[in-house]
Structure formats: C-alpha cells, structure tokens
C-alpha positions in Angstrom: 71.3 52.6 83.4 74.8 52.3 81.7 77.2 54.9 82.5 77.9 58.0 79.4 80.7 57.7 77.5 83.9 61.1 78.8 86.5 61.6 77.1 89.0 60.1 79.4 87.4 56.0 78.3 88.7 56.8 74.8 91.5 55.7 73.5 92.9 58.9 71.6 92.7 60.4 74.9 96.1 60.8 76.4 95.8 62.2 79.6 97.5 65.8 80.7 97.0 65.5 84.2 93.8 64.4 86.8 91.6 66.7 84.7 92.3 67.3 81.6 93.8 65.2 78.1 94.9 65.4 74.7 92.9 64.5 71.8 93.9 64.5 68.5 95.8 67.8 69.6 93.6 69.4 71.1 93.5 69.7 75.0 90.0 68.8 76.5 88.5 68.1 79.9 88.8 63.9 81.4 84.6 63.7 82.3 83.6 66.0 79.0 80.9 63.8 77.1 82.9 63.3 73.7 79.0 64.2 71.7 79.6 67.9 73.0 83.0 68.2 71.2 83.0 70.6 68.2 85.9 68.8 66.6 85.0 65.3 67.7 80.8 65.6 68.3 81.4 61.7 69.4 82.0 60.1 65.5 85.7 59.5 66.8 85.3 58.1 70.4 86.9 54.2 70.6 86.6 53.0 73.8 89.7 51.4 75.8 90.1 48.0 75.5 88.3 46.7 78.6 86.5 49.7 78.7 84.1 48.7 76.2 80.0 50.0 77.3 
C-alpha cells in the first residue's frame, strides 16, 4: 500500500523545526495529511523532487 501524502513531502513546506512547517504562511504540523488542511484541503500539495508517490 503506498504511503499518504504529510505535509512535510511537499515542496511549499519549509520546515520550523522536527515537528512543525510553514506553508504558504501558515504554520502546520510535518505528518499532517495536507487533504485535512482548511486552507490547502490537498489542491496545493507538490511533492519534492524525488519524493514523487
């Protein structure tokens, strides 16, 4: 089964710390599932290059 896509694979993700990142300004959690996001809800989520699933 292929792994979810978190926050922390994409690549407006800039992390904070271990936990927690940036996105687009607002601070969110590394393993959040980017679908869950209010602002994002997922439509936004690239992932890293060599990251792609």
């Amino acid at each position: 089964m292929a792994e979810e896509k978190r926050c922390r694979d994409c690549s407006h993700y800039k992390p904070i710390d271990d936990e927690k990142g940036e996105c687009f300004g607002v601070e969110v959690l590394g393993d959040r599932d980017p679908a869950e996001s209010e602002k994002c809800g997922g439509r936004f989520f690239e992932p890293k290059k060599g990251r792609e699933r």
